[in-house]
C-alpha positions as CSV (number, residue, x, y, z in Angstrom):
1,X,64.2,-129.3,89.4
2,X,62.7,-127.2,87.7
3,X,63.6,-127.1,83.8
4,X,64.3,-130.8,83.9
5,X,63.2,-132.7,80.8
6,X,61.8,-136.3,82.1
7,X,64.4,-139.0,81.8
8,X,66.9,-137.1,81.7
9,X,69.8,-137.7,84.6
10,X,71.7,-135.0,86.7
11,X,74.4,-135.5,89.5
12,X,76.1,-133.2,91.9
13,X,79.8,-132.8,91.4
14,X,82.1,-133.7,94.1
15,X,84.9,-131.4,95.1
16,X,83.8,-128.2,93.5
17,X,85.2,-124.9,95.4
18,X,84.5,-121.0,94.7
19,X,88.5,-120.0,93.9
20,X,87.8,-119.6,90.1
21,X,88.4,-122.3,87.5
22,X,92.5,-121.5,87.7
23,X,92.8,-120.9,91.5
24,X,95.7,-123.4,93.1
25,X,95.0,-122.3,96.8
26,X,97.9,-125.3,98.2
27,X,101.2,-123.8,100.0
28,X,103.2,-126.0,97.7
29,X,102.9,-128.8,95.0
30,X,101.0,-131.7,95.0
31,X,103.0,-134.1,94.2
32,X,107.0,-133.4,94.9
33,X,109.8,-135.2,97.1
34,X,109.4,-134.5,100.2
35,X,111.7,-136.4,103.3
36,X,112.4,-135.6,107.2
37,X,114.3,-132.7,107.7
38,X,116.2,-133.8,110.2
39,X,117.9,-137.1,108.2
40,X,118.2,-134.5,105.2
41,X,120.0,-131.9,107.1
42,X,122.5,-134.6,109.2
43,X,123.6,-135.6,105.4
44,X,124.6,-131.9,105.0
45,X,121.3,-130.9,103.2
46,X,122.6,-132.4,99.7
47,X,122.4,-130.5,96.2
48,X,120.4,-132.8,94.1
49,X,120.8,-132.6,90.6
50,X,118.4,-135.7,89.3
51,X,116.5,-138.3,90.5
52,X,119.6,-140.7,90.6
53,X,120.8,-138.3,92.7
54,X,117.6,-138.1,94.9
55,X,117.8,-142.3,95.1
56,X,121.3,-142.1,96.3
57,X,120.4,-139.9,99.0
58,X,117.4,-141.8,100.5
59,X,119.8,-144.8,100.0
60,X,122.7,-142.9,102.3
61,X,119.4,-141.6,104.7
62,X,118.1,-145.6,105.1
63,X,121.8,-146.7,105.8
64,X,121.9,-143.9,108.5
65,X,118.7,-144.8,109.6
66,X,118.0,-149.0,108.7
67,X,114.8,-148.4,111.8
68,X,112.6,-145.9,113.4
69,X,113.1,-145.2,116.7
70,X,110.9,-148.1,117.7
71,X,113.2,-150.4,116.1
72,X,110.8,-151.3,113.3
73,X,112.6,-151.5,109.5
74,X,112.1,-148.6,107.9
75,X,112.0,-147.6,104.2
76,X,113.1,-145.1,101.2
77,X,109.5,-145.8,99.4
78,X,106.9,-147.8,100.3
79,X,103.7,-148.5,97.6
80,X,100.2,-149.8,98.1
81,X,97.9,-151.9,95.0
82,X,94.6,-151.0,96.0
83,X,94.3,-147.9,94.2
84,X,95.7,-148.7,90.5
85,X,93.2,-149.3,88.1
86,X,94.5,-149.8,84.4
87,X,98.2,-148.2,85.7
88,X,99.6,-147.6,88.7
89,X,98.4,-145.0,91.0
90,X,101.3,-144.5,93.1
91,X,103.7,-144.3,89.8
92,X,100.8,-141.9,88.0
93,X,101.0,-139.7,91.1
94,X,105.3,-139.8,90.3
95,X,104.8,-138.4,86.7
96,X,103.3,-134.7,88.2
97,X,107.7,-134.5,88.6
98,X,108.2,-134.5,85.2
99,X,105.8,-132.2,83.8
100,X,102.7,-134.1,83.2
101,X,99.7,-135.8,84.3
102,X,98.1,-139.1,83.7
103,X,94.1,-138.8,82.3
104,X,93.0,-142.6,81.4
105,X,95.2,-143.6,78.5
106,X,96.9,-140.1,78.1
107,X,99.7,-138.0,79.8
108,X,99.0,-134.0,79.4
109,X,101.4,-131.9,79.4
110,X,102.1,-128.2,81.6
111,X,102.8,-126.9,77.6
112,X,99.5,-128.2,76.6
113,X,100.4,-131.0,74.5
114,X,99.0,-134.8,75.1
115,X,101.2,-138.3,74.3
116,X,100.0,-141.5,74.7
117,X,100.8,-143.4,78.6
118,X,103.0,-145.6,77.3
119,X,105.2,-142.8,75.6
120,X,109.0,-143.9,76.5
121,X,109.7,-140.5,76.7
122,X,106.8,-139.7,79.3
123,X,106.5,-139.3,83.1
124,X,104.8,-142.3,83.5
125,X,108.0,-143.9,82.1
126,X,110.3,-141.9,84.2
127,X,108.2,-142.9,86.8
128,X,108.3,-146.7,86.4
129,X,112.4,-146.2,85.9
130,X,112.7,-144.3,89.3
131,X,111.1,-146.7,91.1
132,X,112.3,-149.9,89.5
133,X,116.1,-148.3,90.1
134,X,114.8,-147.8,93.9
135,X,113.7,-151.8,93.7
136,X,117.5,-152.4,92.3
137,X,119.1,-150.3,94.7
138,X,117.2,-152.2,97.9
139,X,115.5,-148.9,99.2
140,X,111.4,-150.3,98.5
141,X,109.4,-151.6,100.9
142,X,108.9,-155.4,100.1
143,X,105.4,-155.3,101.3
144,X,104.7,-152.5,98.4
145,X,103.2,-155.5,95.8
146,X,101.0,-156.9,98.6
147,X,99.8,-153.9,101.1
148,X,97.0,-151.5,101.1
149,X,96.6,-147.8,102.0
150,X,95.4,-148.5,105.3
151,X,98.0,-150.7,106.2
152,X,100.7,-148.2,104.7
153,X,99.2,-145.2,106.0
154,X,99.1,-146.2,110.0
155,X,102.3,-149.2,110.0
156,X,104.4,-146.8,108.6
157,X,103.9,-143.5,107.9
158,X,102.6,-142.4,111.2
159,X,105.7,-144.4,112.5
160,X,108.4,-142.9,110.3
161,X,109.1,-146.1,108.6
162,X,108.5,-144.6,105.0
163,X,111.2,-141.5,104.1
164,X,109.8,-140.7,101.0
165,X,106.5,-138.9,100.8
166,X,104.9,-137.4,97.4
167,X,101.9,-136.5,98.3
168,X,101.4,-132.8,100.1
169,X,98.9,-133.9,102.4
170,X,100.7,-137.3,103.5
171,X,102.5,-134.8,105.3
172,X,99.5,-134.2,107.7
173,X,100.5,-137.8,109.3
174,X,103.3,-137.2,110.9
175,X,103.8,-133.5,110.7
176,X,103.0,-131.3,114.0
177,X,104.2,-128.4,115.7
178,X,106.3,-130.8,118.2
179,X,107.7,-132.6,115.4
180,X,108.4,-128.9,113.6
181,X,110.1,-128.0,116.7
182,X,112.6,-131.2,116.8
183,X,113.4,-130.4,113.1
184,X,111.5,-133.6,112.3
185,X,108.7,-132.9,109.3
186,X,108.9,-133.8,106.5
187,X,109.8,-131.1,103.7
188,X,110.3,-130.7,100.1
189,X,113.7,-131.1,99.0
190,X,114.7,-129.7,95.6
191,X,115.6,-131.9,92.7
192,X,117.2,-129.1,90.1
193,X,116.0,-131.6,86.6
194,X,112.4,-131.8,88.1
195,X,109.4,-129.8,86.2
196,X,106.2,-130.0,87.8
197,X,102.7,-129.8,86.7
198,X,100.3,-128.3,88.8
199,X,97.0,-128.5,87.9
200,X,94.2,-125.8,89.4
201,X,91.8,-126.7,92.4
202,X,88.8,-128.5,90.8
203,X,86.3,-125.5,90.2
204,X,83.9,-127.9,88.3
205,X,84.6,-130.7,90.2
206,X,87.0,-133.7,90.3
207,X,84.9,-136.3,87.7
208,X,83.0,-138.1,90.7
209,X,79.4,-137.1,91.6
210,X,76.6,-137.3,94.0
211,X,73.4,-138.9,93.2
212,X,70.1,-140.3,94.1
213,X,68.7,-143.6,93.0
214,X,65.8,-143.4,90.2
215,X,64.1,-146.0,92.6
216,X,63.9,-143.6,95.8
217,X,60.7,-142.2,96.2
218,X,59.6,-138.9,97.0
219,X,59.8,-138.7,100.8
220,X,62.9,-139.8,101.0
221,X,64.6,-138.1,97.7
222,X,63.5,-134.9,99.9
223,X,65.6,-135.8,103.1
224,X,68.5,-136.8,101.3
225,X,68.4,-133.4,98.8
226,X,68.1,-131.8,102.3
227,X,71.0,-133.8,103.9
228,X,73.3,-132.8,100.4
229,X,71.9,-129.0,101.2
230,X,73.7,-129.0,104.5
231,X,76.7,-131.3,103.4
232,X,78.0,-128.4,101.1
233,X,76.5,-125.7,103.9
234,X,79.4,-123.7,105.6
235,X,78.1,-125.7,108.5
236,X,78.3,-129.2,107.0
237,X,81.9,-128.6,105.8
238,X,83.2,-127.5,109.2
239,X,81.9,-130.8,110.3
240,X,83.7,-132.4,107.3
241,X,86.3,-130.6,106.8
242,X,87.8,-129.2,110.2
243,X,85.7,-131.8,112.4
244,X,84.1,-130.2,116.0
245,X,84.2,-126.7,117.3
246,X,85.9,-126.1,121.1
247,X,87.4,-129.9,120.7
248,X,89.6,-129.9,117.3
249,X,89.2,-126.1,117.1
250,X,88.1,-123.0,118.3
251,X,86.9,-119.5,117.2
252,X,89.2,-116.3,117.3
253,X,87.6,-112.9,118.3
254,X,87.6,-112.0,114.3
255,X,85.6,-115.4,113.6
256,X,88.5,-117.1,112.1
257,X,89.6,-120.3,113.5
258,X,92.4,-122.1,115.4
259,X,93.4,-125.5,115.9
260,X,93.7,-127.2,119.6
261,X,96.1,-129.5,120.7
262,X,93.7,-132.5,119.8
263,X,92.9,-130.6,116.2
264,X,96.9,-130.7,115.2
265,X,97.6,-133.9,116.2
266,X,94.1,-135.7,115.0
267,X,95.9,-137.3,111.9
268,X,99.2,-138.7,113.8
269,X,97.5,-139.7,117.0
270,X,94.5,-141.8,118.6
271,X,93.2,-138.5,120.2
272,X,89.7,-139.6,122.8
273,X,86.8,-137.8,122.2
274,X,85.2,-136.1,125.6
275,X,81.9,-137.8,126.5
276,X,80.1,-134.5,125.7
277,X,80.6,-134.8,122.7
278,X,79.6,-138.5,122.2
279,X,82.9,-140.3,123.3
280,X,85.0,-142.6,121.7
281,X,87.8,-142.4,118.9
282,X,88.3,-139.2,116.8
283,X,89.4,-141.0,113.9
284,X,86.3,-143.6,114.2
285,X,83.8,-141.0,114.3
286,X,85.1,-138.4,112.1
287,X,83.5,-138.9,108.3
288,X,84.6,-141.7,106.8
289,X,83.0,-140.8,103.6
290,X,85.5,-139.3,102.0
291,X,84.0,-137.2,99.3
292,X,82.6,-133.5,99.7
293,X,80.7,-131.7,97.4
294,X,82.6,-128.6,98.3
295,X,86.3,-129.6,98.9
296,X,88.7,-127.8,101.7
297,X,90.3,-125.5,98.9
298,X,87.0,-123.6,99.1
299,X,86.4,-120.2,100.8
300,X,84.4,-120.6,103.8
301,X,81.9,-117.3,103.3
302,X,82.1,-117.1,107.4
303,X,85.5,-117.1,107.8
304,X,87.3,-115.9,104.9
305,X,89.6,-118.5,105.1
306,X,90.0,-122.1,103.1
307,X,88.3,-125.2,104.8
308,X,91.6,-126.9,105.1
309,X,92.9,-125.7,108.2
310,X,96.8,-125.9,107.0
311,X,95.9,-122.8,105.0
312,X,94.3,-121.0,108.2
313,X,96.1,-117.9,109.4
314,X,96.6,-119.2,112.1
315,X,98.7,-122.7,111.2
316,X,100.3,-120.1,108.6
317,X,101.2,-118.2,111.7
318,X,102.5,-121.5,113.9
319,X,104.5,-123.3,111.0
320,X,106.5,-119.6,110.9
321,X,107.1,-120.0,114.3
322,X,109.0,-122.9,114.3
C-alpha cells in the first residue's frame, strides 16, 4: 500500500455498505417483539400497553398453544449462553426497546446521552426484569442457561417452539410466502410504553476487521488481497449474500433479481442442491464464514437493489401479496 509507513498495521472493516453514514435501509426495527400472527390474532389481536402486558399475552398464547404441531413443548422465550461476553447478549439485544444500546460498559441513549450498564434505571435493567418476570411467570425455555445458538436456532425456531422473536432477521427462519399465506409469520406487535433505538447501517463498519498475518509472505499476501478484492466484488457478495444464480435466484428482464422456491425457503428448510451445481446441502455449502466486508444493507451497483434479498422489489412485491 502505497503511503504505508513500515510497522505500521491496517485492517479492512467488516460490514461496511455505501447508504451514507445515517442510512437505516431495514423494513422495520432491529430489535422489537415480534410473535406468530396467527396465535396473536386468535387472542383478539390484544392492545398492549407495557411489557407486563406483553408477558401476560405470550403467557395466554403458550396456554393456547403448550406444543407445536409436532407435539414438541414449545416456549414464550427461549435464550442461548454462547454469545454473552461480560453481559448478556440476548438481554443487551432487549434494551434496543427501551431507548438505548449497550457499548462495553455503557448504555447510549436515542437523545444522545450515555449511563453506566448497571444503571437501575437503564434498558439493560428493564431487560433483566422482563425476563426474570418471564422466568417467574413459567413462560422461558429451561434449556436457555445451558443451550447454544445452533441448538436454539434449528430445535426450535424453525419448529415454532419459541413465540417470541426480537431479532428482525430471526424472522427469516420460519417466515415464507406459504407460511404468509396461512397467516402464520411472525410480525411485530406493538407495545404502546416501548421506545426504540435504532442505530444506522454500519457505514464504517461494525468494529470487526479483516486481516493478513505479518508472517504471510508475499506470494501468498497477493492471493488472499486478491480473494478479499472479489469477496467485497458485486460478484463475491451475490455469492455471499443471495447464494447461486438460476437455483436460489434468478434475474428479471431489468437485471434485478428474484428469489425461487428453493431461494425463499433456504433458511427454514434442508433444500438439495442439483448436482450441476456441486450437490449436496444448501445450508452446508453456503458460507459459513459469516462476516462480509460489504454487508447486505449495501447497494449492489448492478442491480440497484440492497444485497439482502428481503429488501428486493420483488419480495417487497410477494410479502404485499399475501
Amino acid at each position: 500500500m502505497s503511503g504505508v509507513e513500515g510497522g505500521s498495521i491496517y485492517a479492512i472493516p467488516c460490514n461496511m455498505n455505501n447508504n451514507g453514514p445515517s442510512g437505516y435501509v431495514a423494513e422495520t426495527a432491529f430489535s422489537a417483539p415480534r410473535v406468530p400472527w396467527d396465535y396473536y390474532s386468535e387472542l383478539g389481536c390484544p392492545e398492549l400497553k407495557t411489557t407486563d402486558d406483553l408477558l401476560n399475552m405470550l403467557s395466554d398464547m403458550m396456554e393456547a398453544h403448550p406444543t407445536n404441531e409436532a407435539g414438541d413443548k414449545a416456549y414464550a422465550i427461549s435464550m442461548w449462553k454462547d454469545w454473552d461476553t461480560n453481559y448478556s447478549e440476548n438481554a443487551a439485544l432487549l434494551t434496543y426497546w427501551f431507548g438505548q444500546q449497550v457499548k462495553d460498559s455503557v448504555l447510549l441513549s436515542y437523545d444522545n446521552t450515555i449511563t453506566p450498564l448497571t444503571d437501575t434505571e437503564g434498558g439493560y435493567y428493564k431487560a433483566l426484569q422482563f425476563l426474570f418476570k418471564a422466568n417467574q411467570m413459567g413462560l422461558m425455555d429451561p434449556d436457555s442457561a445451558t443451550q447454544d445458538w445452533t441448538t436454539v436456532c434449528d430445535s426450535k425456531m424453525k419448529q415454532k417452539r419459541v413465540y417470541l422473536f426480537w431479532y428482525n432477521w430471526q424472522n427469516g427462519f420460519w417466515n415464507t410466502p406459504a407460511h404468509g399465506e396461512s397467516r402464520e409469520n411472525y410480525m411485530y406487535v406493538p407495545v404502546e410504553e416501548l421506545e426504540y433505538y435504532q442505530q444506522a447501517d454500519s457505514y464504517y463498519g461494525d468494529g470487526r476487521v479483516w486481516g493478513v498475518g505479518s508472517s504471510v509472505d508475499d506470494e501468498k499476501k497477493l492471493r488472499i488481497m486478491e480473494f478479499l478484492d472479489w469477496l467485497a466484488s458485486p460478484e463475491g457478495l451475490d455469492y455471499q449474500h443471495v447464494s447461486l444464480e438460476g437455483f436460489i435466484y434468478t434475474v428479471n428482464e431489468d437485471g434485478t433479481y428474484t428469489l425461487t422456491k428453493e431461494g425463499q425457503d433456504r433458511f427454514t428448510a434442508t433444500i438439495q442442491v442439483p448436482e450441476e451445481y456441486g450437490g449436496g446441502s444448501w445450508s452446508d455449502g453456503n458460507n459459513q464464514i459469516n462476516q462480509w466486508i460489504v454487508g447486505s444493507a449495501a447497494t449492489n451497483p448492478l442491480t440497484n437493489e440492497c444485497y439482502d434479498p428481503s429488501l428486493w422489489a420483488s419480495s417487497i412485491m410477494r410479502k404485499g401479496k399475501m
